[in-house]
Backbone as JSON Lines, residues from 0, in Angstrom:
{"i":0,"aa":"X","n":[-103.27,355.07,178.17],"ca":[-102.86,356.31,178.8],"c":[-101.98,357.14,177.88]}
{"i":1,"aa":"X","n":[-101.13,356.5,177.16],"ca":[-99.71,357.38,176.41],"c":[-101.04,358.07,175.02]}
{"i":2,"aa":"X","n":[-101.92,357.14,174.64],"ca":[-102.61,357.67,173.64],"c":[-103.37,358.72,174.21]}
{"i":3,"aa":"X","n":[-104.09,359.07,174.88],"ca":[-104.96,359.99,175.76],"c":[-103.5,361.29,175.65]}
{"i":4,"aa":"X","n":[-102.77,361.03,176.09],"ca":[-101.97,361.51,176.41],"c":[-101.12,362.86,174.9]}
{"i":5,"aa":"X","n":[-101.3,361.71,174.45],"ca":[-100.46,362.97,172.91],"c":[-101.96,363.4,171.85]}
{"i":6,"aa":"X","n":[-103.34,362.83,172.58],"ca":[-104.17,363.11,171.9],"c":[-104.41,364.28,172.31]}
{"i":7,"aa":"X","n":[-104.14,364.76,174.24],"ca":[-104.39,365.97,174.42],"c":[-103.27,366.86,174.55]}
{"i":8,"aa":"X","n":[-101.99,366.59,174.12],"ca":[-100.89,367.49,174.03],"c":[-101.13,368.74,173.1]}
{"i":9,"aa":"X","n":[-100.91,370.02,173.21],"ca":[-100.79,371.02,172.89],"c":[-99.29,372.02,173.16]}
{"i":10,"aa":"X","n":[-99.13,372.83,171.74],"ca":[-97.87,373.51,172.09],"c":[-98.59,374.68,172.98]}
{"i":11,"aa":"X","n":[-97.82,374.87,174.43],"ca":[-98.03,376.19,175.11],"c":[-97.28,377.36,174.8]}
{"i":12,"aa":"X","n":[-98.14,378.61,174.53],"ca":[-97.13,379.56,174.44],"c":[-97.01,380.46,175.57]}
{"i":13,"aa":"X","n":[-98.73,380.45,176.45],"ca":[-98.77,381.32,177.82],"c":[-98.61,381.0,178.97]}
{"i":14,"aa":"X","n":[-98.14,381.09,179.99],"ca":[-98.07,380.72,180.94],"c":[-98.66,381.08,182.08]}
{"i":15,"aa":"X","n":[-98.89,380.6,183.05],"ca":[-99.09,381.74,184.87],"c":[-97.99,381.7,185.31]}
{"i":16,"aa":"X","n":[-97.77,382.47,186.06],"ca":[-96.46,383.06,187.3],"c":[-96.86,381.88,188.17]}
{"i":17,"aa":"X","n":[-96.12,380.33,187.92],"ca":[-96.02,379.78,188.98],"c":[-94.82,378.67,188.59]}
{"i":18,"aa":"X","n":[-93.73,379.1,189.4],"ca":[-92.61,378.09,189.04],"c":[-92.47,376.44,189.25]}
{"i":19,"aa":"X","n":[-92.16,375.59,187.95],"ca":[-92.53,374.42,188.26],"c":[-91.85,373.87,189.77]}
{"i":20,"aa":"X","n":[-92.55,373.07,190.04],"ca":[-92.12,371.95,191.48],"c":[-91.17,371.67,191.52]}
{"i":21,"aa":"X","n":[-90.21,371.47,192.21],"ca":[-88.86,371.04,192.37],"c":[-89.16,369.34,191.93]}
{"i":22,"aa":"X","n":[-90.25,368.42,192.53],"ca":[-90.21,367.63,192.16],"c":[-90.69,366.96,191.04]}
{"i":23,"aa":"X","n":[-91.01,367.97,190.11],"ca":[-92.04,367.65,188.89],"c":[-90.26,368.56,187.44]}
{"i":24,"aa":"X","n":[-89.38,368.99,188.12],"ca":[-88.35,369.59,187.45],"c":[-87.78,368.01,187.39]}
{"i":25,"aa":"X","n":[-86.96,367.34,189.13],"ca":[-86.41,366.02,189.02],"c":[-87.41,365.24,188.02]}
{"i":26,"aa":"X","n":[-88.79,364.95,187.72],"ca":[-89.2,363.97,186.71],"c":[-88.58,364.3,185.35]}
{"i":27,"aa":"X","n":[-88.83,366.05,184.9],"ca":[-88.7,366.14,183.57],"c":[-87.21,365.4,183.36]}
{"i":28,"aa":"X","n":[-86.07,366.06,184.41],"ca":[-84.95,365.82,184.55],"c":[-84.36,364.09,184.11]}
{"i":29,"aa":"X","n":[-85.38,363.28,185.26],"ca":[-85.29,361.76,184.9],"c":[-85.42,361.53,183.46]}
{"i":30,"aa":"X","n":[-86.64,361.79,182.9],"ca":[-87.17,361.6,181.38],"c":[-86.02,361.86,180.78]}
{"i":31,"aa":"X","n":[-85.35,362.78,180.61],"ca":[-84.47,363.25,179.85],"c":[-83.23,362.04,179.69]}
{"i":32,"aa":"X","n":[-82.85,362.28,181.32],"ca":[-81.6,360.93,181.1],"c":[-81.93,359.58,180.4]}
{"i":33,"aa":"X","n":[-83.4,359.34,180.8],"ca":[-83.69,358.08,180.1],"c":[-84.05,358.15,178.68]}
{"i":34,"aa":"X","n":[-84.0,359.16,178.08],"ca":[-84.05,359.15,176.5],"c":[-83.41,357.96,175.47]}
{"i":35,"aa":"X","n":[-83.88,357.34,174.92],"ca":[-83.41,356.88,173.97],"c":[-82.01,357.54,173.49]}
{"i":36,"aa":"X","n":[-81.13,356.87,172.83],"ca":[-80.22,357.06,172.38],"c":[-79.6,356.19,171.26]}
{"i":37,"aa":"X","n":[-79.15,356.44,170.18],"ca":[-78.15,355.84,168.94],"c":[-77.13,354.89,169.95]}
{"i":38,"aa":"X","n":[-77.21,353.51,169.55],"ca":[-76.19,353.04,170.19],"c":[-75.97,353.19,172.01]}
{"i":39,"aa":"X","n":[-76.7,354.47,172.53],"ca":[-76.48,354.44,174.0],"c":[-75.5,355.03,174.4]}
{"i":40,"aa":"X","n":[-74.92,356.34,173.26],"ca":[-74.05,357.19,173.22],"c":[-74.35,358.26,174.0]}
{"i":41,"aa":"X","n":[-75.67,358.83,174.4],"ca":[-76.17,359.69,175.23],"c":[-75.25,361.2,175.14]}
{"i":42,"aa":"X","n":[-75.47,361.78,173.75],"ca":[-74.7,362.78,173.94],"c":[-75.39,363.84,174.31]}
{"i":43,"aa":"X","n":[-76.61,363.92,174.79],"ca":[-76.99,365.13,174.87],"c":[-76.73,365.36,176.56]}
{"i":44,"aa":"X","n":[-76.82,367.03,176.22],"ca":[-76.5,367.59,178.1],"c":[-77.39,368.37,177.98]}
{"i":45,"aa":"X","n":[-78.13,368.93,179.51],"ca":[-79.36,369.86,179.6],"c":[-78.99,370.86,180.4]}
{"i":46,"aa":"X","n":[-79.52,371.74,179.91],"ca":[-78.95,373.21,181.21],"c":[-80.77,373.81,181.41]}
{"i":47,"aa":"X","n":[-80.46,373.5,182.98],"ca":[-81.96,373.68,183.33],"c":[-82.01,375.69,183.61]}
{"i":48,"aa":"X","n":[-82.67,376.19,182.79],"ca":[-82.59,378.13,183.15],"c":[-84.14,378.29,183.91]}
{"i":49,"aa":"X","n":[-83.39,379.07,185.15],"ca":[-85.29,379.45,186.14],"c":[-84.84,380.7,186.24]}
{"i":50,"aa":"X","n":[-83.95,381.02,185.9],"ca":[-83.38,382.47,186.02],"c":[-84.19,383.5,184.81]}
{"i":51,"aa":"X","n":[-84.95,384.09,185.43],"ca":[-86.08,385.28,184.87],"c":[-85.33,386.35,183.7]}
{"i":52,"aa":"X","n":[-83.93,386.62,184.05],"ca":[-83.26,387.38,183.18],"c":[-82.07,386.49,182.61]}
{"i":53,"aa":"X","n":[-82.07,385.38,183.02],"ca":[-81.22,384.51,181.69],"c":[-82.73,383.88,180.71]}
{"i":54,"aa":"X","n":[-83.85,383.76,180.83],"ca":[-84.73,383.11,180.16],"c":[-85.4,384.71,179.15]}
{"i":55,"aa":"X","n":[-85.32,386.06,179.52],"ca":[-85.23,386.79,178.9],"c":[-84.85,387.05,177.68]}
{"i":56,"aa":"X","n":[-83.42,387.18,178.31],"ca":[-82.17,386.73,177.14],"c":[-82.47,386.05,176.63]}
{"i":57,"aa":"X","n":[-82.66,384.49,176.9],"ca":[-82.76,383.34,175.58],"c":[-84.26,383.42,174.95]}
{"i":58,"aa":"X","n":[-84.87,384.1,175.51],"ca":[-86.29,384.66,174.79],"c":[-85.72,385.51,172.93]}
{"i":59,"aa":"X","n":[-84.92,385.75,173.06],"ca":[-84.45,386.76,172.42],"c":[-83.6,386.02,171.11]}
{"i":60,"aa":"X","n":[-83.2,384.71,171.47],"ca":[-82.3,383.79,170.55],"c":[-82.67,384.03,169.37]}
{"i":61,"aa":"X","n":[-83.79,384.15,168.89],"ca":[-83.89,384.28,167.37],"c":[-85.33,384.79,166.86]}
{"i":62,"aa":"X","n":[-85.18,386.02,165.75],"ca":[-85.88,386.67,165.38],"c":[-87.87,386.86,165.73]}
{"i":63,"aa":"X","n":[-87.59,385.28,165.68],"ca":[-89.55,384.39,165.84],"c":[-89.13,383.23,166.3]}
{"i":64,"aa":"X","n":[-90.39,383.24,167.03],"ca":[-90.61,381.73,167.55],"c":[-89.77,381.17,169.1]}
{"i":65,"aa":"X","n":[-89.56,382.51,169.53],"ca":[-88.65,382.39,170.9],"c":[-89.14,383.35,171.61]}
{"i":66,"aa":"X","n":[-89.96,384.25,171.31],"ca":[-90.18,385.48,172.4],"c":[-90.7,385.39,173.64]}
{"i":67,"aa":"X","n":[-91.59,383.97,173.83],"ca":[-92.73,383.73,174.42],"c":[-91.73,383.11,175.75]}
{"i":68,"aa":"X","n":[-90.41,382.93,175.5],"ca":[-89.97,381.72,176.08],"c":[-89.63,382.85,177.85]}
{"i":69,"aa":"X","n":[-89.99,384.28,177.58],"ca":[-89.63,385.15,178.89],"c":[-90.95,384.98,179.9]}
{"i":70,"aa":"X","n":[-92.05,384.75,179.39],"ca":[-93.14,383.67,180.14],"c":[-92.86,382.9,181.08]}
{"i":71,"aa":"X","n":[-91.85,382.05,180.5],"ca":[-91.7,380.69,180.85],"c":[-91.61,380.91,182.33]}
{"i":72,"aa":"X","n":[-91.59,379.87,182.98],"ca":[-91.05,379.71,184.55],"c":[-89.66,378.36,184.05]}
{"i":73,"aa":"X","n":[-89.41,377.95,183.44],"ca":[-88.44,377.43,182.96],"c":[-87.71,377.16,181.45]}
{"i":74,"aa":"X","n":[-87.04,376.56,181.26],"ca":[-86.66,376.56,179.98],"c":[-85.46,375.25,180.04]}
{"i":75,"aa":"X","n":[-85.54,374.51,179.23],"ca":[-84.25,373.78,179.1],"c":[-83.97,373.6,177.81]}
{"i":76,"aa":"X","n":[-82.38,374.27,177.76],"ca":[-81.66,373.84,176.69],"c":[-81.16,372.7,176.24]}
{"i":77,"aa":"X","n":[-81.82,371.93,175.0],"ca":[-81.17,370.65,174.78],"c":[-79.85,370.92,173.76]}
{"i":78,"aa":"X","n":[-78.95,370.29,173.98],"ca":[-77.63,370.26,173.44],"c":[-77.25,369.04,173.17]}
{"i":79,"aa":"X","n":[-76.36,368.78,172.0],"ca":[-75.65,367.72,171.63],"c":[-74.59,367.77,171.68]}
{"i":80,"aa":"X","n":[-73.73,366.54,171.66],"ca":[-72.17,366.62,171.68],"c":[-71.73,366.1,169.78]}
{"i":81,"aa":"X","n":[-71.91,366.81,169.32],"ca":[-71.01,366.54,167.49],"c":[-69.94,365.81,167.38]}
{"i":82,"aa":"X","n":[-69.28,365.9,168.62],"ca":[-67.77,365.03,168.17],"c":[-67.84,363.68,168.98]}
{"i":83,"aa":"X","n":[-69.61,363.17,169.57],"ca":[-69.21,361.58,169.92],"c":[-70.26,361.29,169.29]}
{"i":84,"aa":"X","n":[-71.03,361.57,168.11],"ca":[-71.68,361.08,167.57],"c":[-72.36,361.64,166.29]}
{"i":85,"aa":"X","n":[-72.46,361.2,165.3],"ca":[-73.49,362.07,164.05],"c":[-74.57,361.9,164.28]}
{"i":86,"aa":"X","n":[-75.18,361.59,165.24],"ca":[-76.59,361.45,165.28],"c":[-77.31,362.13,166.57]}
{"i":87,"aa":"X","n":[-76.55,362.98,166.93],"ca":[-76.75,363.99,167.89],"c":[-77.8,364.55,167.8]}
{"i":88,"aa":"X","n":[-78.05,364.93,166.42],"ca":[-79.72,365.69,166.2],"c":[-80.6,365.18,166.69]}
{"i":89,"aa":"X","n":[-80.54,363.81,166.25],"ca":[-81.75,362.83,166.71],"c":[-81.75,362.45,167.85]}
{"i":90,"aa":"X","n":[-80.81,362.09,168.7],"ca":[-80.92,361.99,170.18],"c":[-81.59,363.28,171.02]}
{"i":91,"aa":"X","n":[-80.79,364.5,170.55],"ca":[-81.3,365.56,171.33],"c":[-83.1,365.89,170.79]}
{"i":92,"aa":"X","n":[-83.37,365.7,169.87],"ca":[-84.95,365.93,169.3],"c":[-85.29,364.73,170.28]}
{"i":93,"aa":"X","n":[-85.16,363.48,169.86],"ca":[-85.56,362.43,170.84],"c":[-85.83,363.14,172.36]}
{"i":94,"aa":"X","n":[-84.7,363.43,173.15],"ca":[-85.23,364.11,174.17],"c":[-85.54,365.08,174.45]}
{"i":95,"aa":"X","n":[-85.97,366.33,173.73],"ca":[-86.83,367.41,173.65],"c":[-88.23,366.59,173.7]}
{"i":96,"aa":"X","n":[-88.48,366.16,172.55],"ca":[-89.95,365.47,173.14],"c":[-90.19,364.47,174.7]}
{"i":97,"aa":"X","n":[-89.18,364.19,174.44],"ca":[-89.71,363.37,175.65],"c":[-89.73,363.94,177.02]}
{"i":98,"aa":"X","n":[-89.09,365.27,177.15],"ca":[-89.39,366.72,178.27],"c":[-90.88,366.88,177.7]}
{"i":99,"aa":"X","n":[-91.17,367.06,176.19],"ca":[-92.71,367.9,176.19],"c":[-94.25,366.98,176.76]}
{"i":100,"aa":"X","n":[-93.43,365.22,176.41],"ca":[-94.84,364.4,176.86],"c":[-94.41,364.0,178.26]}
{"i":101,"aa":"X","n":[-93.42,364.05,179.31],"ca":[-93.46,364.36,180.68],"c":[-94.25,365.6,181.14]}
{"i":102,"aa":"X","n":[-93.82,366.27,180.26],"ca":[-94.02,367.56,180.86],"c":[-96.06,367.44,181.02]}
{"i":103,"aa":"X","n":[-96.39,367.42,179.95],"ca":[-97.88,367.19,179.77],"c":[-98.46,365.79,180.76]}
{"i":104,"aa":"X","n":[-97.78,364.62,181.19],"ca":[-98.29,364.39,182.1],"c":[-98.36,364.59,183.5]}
{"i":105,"aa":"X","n":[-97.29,365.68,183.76],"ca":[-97.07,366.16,184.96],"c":[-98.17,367.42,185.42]}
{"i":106,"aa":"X","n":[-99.52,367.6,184.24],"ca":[-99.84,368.63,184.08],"c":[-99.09,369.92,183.64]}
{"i":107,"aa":"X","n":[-98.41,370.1,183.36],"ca":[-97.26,371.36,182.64],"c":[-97.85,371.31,181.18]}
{"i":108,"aa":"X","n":[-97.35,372.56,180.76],"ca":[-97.44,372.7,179.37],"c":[-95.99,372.77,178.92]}
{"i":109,"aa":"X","n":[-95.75,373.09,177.3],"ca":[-94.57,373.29,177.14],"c":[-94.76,373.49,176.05]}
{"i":110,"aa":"X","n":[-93.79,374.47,174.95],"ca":[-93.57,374.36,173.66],"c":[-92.06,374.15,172.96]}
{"i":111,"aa":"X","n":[-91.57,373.62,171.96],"ca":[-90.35,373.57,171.33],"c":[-89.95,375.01,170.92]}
{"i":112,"aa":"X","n":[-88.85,375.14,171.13],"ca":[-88.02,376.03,170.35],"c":[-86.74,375.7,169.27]}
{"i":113,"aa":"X","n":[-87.2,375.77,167.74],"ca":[-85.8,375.2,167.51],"c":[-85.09,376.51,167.34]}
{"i":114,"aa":"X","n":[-83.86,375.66,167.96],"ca":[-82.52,376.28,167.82],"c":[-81.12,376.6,166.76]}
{"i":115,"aa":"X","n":[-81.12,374.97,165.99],"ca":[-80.32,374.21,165.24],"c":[-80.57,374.97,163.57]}
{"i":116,"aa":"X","n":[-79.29,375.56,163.43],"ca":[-79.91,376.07,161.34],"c":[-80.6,377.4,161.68]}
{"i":117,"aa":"X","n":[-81.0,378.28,162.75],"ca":[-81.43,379.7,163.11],"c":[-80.27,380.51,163.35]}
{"i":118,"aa":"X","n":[-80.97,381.3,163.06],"ca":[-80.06,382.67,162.84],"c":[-80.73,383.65,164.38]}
{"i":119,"aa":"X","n":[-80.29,384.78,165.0],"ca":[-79.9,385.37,165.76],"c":[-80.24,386.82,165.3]}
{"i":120,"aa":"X","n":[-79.31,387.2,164.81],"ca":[-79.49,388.34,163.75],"c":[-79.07,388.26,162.5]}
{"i":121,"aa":"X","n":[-78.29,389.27,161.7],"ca":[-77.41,388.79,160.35],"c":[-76.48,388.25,160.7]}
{"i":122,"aa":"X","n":[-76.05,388.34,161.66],"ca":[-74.34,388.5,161.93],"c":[-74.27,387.23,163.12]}
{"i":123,"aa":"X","n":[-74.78,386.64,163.51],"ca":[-74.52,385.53,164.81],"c":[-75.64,384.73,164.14]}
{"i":124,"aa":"X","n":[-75.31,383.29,164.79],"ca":[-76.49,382.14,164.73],"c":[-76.81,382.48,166.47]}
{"i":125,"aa":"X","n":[-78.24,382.01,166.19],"ca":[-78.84,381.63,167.78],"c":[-77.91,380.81,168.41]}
{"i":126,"aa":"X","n":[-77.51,379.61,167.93],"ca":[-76.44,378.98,168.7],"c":[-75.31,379.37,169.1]}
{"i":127,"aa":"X","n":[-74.44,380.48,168.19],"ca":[-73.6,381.22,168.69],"c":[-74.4,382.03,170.08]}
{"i":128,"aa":"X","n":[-75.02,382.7,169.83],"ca":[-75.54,383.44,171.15],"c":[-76.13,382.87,172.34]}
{"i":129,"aa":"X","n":[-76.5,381.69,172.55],"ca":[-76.72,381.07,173.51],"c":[-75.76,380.44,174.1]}
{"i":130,"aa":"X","n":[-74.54,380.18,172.93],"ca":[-73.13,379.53,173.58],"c":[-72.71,380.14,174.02]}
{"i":131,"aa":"X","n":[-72.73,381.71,174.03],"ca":[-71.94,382.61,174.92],"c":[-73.03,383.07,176.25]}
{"i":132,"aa":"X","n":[-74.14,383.04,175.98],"ca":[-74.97,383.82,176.99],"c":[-74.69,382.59,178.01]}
{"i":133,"aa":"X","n":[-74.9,381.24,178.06],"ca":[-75.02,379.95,178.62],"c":[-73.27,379.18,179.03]}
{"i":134,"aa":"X","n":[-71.97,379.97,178.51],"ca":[-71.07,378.93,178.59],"c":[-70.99,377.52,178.28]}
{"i":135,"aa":"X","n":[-71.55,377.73,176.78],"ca":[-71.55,376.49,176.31],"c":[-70.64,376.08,175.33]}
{"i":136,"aa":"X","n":[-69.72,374.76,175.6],"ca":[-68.33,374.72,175.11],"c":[-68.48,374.29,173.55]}
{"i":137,"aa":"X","n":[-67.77,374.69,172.59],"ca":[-67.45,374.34,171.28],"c":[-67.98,373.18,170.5]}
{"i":138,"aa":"X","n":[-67.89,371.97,171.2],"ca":[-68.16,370.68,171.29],"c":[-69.85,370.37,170.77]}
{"i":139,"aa":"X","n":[-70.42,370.98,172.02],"ca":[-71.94,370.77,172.36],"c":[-72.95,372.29,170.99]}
{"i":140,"aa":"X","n":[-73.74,371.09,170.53],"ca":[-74.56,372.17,169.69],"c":[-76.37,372.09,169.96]}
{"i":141,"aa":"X","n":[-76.38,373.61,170.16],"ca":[-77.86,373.8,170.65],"c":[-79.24,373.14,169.85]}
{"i":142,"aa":"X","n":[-79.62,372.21,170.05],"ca":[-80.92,371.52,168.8],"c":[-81.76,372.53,169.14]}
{"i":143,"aa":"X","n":[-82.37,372.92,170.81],"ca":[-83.57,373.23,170.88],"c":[-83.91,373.92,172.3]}
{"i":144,"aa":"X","n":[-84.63,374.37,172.81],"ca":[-85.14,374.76,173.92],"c":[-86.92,374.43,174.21]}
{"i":145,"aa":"X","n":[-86.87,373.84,175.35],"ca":[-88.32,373.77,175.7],"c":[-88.93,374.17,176.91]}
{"i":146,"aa":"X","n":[-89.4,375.08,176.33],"ca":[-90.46,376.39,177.75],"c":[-91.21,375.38,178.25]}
{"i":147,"aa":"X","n":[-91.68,375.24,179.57],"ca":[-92.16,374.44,180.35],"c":[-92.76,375.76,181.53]}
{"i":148,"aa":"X","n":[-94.02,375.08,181.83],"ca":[-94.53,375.69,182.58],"c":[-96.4,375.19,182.97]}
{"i":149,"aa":"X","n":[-96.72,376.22,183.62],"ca":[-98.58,375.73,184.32],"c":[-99.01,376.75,183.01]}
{"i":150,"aa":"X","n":[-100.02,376.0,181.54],"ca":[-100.59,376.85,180.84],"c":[-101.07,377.77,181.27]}
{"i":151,"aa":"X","n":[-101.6,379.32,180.89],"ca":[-102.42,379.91,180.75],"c":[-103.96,379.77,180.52]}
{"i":152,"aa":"X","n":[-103.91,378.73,179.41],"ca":[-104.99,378.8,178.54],"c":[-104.84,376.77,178.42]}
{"i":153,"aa":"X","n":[-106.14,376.17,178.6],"ca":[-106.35,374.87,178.09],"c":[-106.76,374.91,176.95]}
{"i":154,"aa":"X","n":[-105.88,374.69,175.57],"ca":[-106.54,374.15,174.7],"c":[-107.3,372.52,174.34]}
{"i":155,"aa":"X","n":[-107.95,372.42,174.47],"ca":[-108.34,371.24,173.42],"c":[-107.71,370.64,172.3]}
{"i":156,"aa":"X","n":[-107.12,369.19,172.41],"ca":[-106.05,368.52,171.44],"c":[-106.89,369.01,170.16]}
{"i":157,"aa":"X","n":[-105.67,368.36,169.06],"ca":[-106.29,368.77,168.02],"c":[-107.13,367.28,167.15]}
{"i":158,"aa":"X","n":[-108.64,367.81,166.85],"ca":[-109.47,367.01,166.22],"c":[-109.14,365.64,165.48]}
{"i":159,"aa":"X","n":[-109.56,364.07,165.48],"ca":[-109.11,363.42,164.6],"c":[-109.06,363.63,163.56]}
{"i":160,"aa":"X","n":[-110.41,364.58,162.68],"ca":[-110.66,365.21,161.54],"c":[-109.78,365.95,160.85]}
{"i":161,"aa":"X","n":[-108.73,366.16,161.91],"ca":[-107.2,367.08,161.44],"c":[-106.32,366.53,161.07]}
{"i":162,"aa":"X","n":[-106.11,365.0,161.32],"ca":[-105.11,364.35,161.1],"c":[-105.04,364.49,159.31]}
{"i":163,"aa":"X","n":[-103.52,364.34,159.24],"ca":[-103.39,364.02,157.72],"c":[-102.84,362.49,157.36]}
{"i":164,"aa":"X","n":[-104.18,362.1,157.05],"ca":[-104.29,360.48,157.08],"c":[-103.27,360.42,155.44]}
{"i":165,"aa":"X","n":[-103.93,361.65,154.94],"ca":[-103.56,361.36,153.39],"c":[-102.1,361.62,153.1]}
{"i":166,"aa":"X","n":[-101.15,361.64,154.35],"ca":[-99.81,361.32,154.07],"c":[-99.4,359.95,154.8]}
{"i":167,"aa":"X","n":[-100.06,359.45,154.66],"ca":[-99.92,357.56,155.13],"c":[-100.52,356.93,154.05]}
{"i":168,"aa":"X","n":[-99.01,355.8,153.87],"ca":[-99.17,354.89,152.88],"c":[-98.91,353.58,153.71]}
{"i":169,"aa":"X","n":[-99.33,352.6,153.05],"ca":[-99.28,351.45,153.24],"c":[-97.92,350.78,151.59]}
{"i":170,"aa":"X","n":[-96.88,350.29,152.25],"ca":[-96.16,349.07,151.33],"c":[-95.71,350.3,150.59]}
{"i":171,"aa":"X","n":[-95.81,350.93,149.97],"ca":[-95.24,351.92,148.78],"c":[-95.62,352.87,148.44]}
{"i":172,"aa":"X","n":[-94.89,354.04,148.64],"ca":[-95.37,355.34,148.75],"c":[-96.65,355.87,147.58]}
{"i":173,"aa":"X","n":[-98.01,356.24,148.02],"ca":[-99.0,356.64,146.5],"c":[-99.65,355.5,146.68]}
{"i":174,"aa":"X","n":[-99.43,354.72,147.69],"ca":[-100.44,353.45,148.22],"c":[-101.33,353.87,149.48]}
{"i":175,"aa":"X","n":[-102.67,354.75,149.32],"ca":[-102.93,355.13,150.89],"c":[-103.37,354.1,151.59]}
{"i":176,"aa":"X","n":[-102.89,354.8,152.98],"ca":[-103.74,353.36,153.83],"c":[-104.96,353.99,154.41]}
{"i":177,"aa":"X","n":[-105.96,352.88,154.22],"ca":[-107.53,353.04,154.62],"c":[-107.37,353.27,156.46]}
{"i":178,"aa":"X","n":[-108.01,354.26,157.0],"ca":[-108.24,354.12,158.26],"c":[-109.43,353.34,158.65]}
């Protein structure tokens, strides 16, 4: 099932006007808490946005690659906490995906937004501007956002023929491994 599963995952960028389920929000919600974690430090926090003109706004976070997110019928901001752990990145990526392959078995689509190292305009990072649009304290740093929603459009996963086998090695890197 999990293979079926990321074989037909696709990033969504369109959506329909239909707001996710209250009870298909509590799953993504569960997934999230149960994320893996460094040690079991669990620094990440989620701010769930259904709000049409706060998801606007964070449509807007950064130059490309966020516009689509005023579509959305949801959005959740993943955040880390920096000061209980250095490995915050990876926990919060850890559970960004694991919202996008709930999300896809709940039937939902969803796409990543990174957040983390983007810029805003010249003058602000995206993370500055979402920390103020969102009240998000000093501490906590934005990795990512993931639009969630009922696709528009079914794509078709992408082909085995696509895979790039030819960055898999076996024992030592420049050793390929035979599929």
């Amino acid at each position: 099932m999990f293979v079926s599963l990321i074989r037909n995952r696709r990033s969504v960028r369109k959506f329909i006007e239909k707001p996710v389920e209250k009870e298909k929000a509590d799953l993504l919600i569960e997934a999230m808490l149960r994320s893996p974690s460094s040690k079991s430090i669990n620094p990440w926090e989620f701010i769930i946005v259904t709000d049409k003109e706060l998801l606007k706004k964070l449509s807007l976070s950064k130059p490309h690659g966020s516009s689509f997110l005023k579509w959305a019928p949801m959005g959740i901001v993943v955040c880390g906490d920096a000061v209980k752990t250095d490995t915050w990145i990876e926990d919060a990526s850890i559970a960004s995906i694991m919202t996008q392959l709930t999300a896809e078995s709940l039937g939902l689509g969803s796409c990543w937004i990174q957040i983390r190292e983007r810029k805003h305009n010249d003058h602000l990072t995206a993370q500055a501007y979402i920390a103020d649009l969102l009240n998000i304290p000093e501490n906590m740093k934005v990795e990512s956002i993931v639009a969630i929603g009922y696709s528009q459009d079914k794509k078709p996963g992408h082909p085995m023929e696509s895979l790039q086998y030819e960055k898999v090695f076996i024992n030592s890197h420049g050793q390929p491994y035979q599929k």
